[in-house]
C-alpha positions as CSV (number, residue, x, y, z in Angstrom):
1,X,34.8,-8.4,-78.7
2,X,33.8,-5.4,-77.0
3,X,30.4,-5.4,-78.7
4,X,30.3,-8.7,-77.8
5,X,31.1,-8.2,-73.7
6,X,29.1,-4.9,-73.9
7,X,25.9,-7.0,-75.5
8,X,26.7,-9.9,-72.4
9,X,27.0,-7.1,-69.4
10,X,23.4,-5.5,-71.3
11,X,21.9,-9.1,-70.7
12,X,23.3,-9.5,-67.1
13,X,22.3,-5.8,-66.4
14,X,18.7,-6.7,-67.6
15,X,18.9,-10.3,-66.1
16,X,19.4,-8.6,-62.4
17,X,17.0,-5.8,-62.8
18,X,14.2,-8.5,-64.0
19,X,15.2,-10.4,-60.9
20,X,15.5,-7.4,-58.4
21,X,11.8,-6.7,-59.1
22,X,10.3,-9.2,-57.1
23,X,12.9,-8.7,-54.4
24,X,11.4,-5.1,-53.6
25,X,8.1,-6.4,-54.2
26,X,8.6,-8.8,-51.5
27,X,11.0,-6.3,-49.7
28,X,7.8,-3.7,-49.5
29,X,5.4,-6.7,-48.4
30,X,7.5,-7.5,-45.6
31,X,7.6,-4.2,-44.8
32,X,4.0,-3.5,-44.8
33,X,3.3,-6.8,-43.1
34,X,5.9,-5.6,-40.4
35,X,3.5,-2.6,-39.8
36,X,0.1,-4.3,-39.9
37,X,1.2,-6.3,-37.1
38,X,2.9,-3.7,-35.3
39,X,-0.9,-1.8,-35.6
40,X,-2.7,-5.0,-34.8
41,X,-0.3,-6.1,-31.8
42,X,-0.6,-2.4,-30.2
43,X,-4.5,-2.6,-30.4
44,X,-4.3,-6.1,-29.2
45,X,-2.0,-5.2,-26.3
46,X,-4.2,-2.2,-25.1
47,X,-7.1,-4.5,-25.4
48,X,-6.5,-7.7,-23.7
49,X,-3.0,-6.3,-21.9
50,X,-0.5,-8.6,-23.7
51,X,2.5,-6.8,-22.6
52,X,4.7,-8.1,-19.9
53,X,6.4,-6.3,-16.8
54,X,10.0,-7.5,-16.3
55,X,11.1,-5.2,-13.8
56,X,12.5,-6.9,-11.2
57,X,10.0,-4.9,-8.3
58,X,6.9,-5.4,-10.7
59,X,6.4,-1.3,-11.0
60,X,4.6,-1.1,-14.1
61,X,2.0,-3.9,-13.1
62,X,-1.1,-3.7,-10.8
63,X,-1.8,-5.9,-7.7
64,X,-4.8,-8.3,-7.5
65,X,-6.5,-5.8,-4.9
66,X,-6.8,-2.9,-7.6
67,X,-8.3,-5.5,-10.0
68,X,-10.6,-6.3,-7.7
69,X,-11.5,-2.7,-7.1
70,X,-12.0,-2.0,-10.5
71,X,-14.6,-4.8,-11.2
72,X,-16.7,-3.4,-8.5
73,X,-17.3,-0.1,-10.8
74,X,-20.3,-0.1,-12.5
75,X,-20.0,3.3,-13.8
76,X,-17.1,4.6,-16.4
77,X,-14.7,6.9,-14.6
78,X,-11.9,8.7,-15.9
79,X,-8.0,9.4,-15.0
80,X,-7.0,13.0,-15.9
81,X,-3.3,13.7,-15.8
82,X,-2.0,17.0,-15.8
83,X,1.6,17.4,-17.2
84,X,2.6,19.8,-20.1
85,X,3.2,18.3,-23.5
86,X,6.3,16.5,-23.8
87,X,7.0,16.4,-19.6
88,X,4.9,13.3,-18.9
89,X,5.9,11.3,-16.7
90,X,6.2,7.7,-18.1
91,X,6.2,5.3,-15.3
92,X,3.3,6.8,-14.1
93,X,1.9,6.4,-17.7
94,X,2.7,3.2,-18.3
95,X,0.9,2.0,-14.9
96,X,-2.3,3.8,-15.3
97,X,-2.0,2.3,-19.1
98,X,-2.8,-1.0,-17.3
99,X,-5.9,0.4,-15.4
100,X,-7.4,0.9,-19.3
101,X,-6.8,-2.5,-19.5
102,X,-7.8,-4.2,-16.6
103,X,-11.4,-2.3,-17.3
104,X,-13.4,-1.0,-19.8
105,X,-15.3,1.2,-17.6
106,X,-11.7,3.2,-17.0
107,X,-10.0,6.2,-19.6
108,X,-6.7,8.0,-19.0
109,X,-6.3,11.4,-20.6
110,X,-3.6,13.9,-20.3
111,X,-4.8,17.4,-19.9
112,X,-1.8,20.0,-20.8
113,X,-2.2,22.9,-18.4
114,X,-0.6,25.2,-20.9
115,X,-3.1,24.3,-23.5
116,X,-6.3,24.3,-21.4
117,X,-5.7,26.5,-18.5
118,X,-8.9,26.6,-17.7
119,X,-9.8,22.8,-17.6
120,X,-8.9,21.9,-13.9
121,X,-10.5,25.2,-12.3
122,X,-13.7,23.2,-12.1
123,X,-11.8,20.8,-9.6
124,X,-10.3,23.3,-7.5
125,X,-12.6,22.9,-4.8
126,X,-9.8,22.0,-2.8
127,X,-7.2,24.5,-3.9
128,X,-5.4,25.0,-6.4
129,X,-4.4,21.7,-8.8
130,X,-0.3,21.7,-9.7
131,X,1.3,20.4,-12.6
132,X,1.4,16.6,-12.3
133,X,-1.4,15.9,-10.5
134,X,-3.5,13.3,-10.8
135,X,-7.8,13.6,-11.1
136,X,-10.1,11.1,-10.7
137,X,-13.2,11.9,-11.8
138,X,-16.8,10.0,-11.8
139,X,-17.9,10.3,-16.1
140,X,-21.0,13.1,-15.8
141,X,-20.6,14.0,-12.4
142,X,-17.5,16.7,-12.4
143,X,-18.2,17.9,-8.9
144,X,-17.7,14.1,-7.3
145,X,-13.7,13.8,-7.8
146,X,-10.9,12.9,-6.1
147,X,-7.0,14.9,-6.8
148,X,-3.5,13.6,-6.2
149,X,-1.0,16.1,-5.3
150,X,2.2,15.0,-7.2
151,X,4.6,14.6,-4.3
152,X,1.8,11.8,-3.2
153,X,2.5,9.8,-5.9
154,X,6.3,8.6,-4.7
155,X,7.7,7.9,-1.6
156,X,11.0,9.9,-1.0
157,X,14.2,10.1,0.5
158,X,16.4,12.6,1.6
159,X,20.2,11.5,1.1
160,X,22.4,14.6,1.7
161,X,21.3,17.7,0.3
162,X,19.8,15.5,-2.3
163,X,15.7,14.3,-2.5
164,X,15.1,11.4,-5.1
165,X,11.9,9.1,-5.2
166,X,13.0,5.5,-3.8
167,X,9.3,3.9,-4.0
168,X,6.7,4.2,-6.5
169,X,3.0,4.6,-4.2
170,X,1.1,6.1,-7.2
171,X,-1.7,2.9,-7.3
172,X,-2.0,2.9,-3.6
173,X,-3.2,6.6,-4.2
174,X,-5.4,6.2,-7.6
175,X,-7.0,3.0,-6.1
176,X,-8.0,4.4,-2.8
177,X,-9.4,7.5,-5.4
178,X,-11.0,5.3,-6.8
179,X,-12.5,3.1,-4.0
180,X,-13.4,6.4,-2.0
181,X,-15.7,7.3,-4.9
182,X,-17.4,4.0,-5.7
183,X,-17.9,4.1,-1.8
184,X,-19.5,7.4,-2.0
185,X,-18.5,10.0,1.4
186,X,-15.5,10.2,2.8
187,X,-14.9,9.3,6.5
188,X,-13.2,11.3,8.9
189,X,-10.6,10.2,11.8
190,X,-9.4,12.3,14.4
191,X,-6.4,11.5,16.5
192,X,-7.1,12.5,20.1
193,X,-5.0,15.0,21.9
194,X,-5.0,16.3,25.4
195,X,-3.9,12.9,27.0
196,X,-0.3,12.4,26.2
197,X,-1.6,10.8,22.8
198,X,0.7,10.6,19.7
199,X,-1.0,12.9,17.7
200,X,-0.7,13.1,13.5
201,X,2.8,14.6,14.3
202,X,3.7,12.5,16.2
203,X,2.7,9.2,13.9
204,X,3.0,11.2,10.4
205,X,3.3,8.3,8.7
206,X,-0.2,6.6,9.7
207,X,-1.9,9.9,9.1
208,X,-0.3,10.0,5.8
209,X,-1.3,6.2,4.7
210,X,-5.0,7.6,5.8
211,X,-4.9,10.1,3.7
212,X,-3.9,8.1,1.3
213,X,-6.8,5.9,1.5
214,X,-9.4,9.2,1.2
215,X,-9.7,9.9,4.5
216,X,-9.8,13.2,6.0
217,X,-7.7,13.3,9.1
218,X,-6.7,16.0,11.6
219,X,-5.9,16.0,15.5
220,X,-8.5,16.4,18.0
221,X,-9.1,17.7,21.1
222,X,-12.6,16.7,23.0
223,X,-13.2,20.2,24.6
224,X,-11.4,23.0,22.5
225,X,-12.1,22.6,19.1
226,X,-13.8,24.0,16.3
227,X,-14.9,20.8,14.8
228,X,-19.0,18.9,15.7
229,X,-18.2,15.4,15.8
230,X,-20.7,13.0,13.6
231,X,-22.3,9.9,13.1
232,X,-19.8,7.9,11.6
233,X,-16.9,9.7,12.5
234,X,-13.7,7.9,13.9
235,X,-11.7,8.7,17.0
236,X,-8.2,7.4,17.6
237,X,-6.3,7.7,21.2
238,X,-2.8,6.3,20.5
239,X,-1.0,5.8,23.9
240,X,-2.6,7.5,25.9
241,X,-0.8,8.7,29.3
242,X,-3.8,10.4,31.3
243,X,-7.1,9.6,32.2
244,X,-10.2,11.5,30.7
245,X,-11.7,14.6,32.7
246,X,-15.1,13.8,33.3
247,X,-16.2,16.8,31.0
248,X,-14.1,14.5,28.2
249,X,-15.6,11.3,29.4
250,X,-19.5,12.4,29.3
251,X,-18.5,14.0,25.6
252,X,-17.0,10.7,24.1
253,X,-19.9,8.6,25.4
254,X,-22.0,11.0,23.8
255,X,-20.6,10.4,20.7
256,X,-20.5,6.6,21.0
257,X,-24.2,6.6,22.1
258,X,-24.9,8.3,18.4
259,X,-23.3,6.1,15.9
260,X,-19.5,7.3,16.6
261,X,-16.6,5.1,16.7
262,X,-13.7,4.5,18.5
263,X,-10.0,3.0,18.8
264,X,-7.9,2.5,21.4
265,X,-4.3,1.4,21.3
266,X,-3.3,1.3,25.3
267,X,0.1,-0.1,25.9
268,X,1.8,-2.2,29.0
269,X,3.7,1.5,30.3
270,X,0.4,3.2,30.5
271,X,-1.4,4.1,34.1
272,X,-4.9,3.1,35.7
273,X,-7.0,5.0,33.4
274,X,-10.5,4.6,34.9
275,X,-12.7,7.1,32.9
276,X,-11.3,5.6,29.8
277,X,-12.1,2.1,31.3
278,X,-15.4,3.1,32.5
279,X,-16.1,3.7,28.8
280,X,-14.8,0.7,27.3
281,X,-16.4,-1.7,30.1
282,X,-20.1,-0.6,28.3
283,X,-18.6,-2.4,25.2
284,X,-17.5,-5.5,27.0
285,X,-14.2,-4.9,27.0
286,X,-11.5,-4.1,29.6
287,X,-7.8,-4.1,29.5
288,X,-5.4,-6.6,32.0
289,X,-1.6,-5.4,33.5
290,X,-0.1,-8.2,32.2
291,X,3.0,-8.6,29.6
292,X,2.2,-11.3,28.0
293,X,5.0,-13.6,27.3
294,X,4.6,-16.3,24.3
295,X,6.3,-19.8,25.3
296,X,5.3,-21.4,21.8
297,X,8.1,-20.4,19.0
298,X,5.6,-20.8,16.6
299,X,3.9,-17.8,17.7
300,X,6.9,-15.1,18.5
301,X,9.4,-13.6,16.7
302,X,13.4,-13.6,17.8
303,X,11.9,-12.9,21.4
304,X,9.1,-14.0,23.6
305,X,7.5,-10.8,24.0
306,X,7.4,-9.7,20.4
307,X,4.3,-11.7,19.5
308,X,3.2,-13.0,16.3
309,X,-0.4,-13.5,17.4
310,X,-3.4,-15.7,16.4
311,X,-5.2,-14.1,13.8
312,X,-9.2,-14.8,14.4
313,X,-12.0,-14.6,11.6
314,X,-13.4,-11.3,11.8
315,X,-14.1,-8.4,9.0
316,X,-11.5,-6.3,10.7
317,X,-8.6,-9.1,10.1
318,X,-10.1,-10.0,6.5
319,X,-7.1,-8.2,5.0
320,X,-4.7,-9.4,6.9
321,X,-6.0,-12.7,6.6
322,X,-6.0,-11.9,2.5
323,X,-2.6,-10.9,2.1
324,X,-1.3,-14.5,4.3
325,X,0.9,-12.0,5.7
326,X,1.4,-11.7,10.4
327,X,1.7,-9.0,12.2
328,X,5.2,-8.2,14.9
329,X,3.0,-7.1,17.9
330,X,5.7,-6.4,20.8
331,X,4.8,-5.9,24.2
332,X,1.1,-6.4,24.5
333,X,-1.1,-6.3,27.2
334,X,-4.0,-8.6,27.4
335,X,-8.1,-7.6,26.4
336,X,-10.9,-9.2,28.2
337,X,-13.8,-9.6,25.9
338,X,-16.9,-9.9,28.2
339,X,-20.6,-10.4,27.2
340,X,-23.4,-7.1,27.7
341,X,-26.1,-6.9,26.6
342,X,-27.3,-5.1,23.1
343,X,-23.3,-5.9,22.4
344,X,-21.4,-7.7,19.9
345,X,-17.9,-8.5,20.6
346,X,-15.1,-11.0,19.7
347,X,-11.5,-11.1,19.5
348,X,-9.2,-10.0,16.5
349,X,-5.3,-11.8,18.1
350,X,-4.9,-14.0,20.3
351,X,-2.0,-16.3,21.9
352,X,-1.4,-19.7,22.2
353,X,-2.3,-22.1,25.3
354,X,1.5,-21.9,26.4
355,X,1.5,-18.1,26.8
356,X,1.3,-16.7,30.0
357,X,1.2,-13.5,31.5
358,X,4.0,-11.4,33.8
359,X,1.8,-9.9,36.8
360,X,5.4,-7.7,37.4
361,X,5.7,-6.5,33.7
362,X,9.0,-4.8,35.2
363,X,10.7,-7.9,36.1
364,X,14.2,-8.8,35.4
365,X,13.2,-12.4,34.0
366,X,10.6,-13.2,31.4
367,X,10.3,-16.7,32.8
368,X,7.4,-18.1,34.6
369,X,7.3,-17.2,38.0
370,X,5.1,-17.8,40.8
371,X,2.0,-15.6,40.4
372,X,2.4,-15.5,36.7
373,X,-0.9,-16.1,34.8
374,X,-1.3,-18.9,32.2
375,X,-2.7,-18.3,28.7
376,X,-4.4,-18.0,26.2
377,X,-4.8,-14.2,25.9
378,X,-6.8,-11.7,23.8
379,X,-4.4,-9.3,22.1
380,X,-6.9,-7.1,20.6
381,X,-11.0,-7.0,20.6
382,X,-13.7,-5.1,18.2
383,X,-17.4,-4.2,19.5
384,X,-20.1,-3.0,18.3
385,X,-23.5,-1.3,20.1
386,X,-26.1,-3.1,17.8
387,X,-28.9,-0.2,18.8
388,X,-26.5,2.6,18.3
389,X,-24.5,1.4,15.2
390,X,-21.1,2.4,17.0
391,X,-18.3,0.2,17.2
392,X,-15.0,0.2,19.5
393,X,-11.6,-1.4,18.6
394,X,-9.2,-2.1,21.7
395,X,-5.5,-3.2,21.3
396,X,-3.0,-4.0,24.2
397,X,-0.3,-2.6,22.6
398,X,1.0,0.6,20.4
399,X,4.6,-0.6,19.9
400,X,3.6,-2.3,16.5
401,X,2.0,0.9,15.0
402,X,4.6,3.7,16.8
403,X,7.1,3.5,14.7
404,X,8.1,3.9,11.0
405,X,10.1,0.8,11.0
406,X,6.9,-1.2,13.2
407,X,4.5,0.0,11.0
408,X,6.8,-0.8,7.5
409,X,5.8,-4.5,8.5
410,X,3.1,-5.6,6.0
411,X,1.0,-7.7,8.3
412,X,1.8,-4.2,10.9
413,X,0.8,-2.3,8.4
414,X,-3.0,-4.5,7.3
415,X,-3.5,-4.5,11.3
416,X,-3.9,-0.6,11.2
417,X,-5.7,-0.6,8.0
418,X,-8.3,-3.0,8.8
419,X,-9.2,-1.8,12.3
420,X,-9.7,1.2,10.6
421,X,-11.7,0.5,7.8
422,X,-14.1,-2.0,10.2
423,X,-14.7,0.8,12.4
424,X,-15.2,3.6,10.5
425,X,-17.4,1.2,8.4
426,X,-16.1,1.3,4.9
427,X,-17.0,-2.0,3.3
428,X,-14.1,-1.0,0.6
429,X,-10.7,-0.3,1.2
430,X,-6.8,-1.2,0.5
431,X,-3.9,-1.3,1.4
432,X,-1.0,-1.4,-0.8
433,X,2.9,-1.4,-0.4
434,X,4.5,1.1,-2.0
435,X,6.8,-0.1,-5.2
436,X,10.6,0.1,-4.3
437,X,12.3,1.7,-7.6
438,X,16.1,2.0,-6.0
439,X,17.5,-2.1,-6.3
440,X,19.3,-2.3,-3.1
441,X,23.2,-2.8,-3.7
442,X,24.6,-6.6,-3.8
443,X,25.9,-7.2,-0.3
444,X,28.6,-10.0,-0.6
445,X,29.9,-10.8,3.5
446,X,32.2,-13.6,2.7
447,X,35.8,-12.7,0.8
448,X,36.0,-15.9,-1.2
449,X,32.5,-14.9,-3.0
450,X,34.1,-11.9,-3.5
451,X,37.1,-13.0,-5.3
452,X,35.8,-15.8,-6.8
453,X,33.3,-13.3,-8.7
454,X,35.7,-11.1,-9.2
455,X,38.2,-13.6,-11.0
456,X,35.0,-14.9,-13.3
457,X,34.2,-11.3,-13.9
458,X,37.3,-10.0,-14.8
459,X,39.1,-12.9,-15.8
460,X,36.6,-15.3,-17.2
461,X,34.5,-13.5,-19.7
462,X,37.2,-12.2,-21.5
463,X,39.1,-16.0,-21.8
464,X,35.6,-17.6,-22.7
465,X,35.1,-14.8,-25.3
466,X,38.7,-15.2,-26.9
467,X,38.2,-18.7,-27.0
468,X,35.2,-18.8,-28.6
469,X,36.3,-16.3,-31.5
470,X,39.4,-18.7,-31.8
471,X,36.9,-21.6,-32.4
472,X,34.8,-19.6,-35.4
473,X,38.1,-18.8,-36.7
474,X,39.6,-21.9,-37.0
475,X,36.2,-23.5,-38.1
476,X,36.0,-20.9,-40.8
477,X,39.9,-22.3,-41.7
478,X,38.8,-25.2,-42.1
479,X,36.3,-25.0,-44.5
């Protein structure tokens, strides 16, 4: 008997190892088929970006505008990061991962500082490069670059004693990199001082959004300075509250008569300026007293005076007119538009037929009074000097740009951008919002939504996941 049982457990012993066999074999195929299409999916994903960005404020994915600015390049560039082994920062990572793919022209490569301290010495033209910078750099031309300081890359917040990053405005800054250097030189603007102007302190954040977008800005005064204005250059008076000395006057229409540009934001508050007037007559253009006051709701926002204008067909609205977004433009002024000759000028925003304009902009009412002047009106207005290549942007109004909250308004936001890019003449530029990467808490105003989530929450899981083990219990009863 017991030779008998140990012969039959022999047989069942031999039985289950002959059968195991192909269960590893198959076991180890699986497993090797696993990793062949782990390889192949990974090579396929860098390749032709199959890989899918859930999150909910799209962080890791690039807008249609970089795309864009990426098929333009017909030369390889490539995207040095600088973070020491094992510190690199992943969301940042992960989006310039989708630059590779978008183009074949583009390479990302880490440089470890601690490894290669030597490497970014040959772009420190600028000073010195920090850890977690970013370098863009044309392939066999190391002295045409372009470098990211790190606290560029996010936009922060202060919340106590505490800083944290709240927005994600990395691809704003390696686009614009890359733009400026398909584009070739960068252009320089200049915000005027000396006139009761805002000056970069004052408007920080649009000095900041130029920089972003490669351009090299400072403050500027027409007299005392240390600085020859060029051809090309860009000057900015925002708000001004005097008038030019004619010393000032005879400089800037110096400049304008050799290729220089110019734009003016002059709002409802401001005095009779007549040099600056003088100035802006030789383009054509010429600013009214008047508030203008919008009667059609279509074309104002929560209050007559805080205009959402017409947006007209010109290069200088082209990305505004891109991104379907409208400007908030409150308390404007209007712009006459005249003909001269040798000039080209045409209107950027304008109102509709039922607008009309308060001659008392002090007055208690906002309704049409006697004296009042009936629209439409011309918001803003570009020009150019055909002989002299210089070109002139006027806006009635600085309330949309003198704020950080004005200016946070996308369409605010493309206004600014694209009067700057058609008068400084850059065929190639872009504007993009910054990523929010803080998910703004669930505000719930009415008490019964409150409760009623509450109960469901607390109450209903827990009772739908009882009764549901109750059912596979008594099912498995059953059988």
């Amino acid at each position: 008997m017991i030779r008998a049982a140990s012969g039959r457990i022999g047989g069942i012993t031999d039985f289950r190892r002959r059968a195991g066999a192909p269960a590893v074999s198959m076991a180890a195929a699986f497993v090797m088929t696993a990793v062949l299409i782990t390889l192949i999916s990974e090579r396929l994903e860098r390749r032709f970006g199959l890989q899918w960005d859930l999150t909910q404020n799209r962080v890791y994915s690039i807008s249609k505008a970089t795309k864009e600015a990426l098929a333009l390049l017909d030369k390889g560039l490539t995207i040095y990061t600088v973070y020491p082994a094992g510190n690199e920062d992943v969301t940042i990572g992960e989006l310039l991962r989708r630059y590779e793919m978008a183009s074949r022209q583009v390479k990302v490569k880490n440089i470890d500082p601690i490894r290669n301290p030597l490497f970014t010495q040959q772009f420190e033209g600028a000073g010195t490069i920090e850890n977690n910078s970013i370098i863009v750099v044309k392939d066999g031309e190391t002295s045409d670059y372009r470098v990211i300081k790190p606290q560029n890359l996010y936009e922060w917040n202060l919340k106590g004693d505490r800083l944290y990053a709240a927005g994600l405005a990395a691809e704003q800054r390696v686009t614009s990199a890359i733009l400026s250097l398909a584009g070739g030189e960068r252009r320089r603007v200049f915000f005027v001082e000396g006139h009761g102007e805002k000056t970069t302190r004052d408007l920080y954040y649009l000095s900041g959004l130029l920089e972003n977008d490669d351009y090299l800005v400072c403050d500027y005064h027409l007299v005392y300075n240390n600085t020859m204005l060029e051809e090309g250059d860009l000057l900015l008076f925002a708000s001004p509250r005097r008038d030019l000395t004619e010393e000032e006057a005879g400089i800037l229409d110096n400049f304008l008569d050799s290729g220089g540009n110019a734009i003016f934001y002059i709002d409802i508050f401001a005095p009779e300026l007549p040099n600056f007037s003088r100035i802006l007559d030789e383009f054509g253009l010429n600013l009214k007293p008047e508030l203008v006051v919008e009667a059609d709701a279509d074309f104002f926002i929560n209050d007559s005076v805080i205009l959402a204008p017409i947006i007209n067909d010109h290069q200088a609205t082209q990305m505004l007119r891109e991104a379907g977004t409208v400007p908030v433009m409150p308390r404007c002024r209007s712009v006459n538009a005249a003909s001269r000759e040798g000039i080209s000028n045409a209107p950027l925003f304008s109102t509709s037929p039922k607008s009309y304009g308060k001659t008392n902009p002090l007055s208690m009412s906002l309704e049409k009074e006697t004296g009042d002047i009936d629209g439409p009106f011309i918001l803003a207005a570009a020009a150019e000097n055909i002989s002299a290549k210089s070109r002139v942007v006027l806006f009635g109004s600085t309330d949309f740009i003198s704020s950080l909250e004005a200016v946070r308004f996308a369409g605010n936001l493309a206004v600014f951008m694209g009067g700057i890019s058609w008068a400084a003449g850059q065929s190639l530029t872009v504007a993009i919002e910054p990523k929010l990467m803080v998910n703004p808490p669930l505000d719930i105003q009415d008490a019964r939504t409150i409760y009623s989530l509450a109960v469901a929450l607390v109450g209903g899981l827990p009772a739908l996941t009882l009764l549901a083990g109750f059912v596979v219990w008594r099912m498995r009863l059953a059988r």
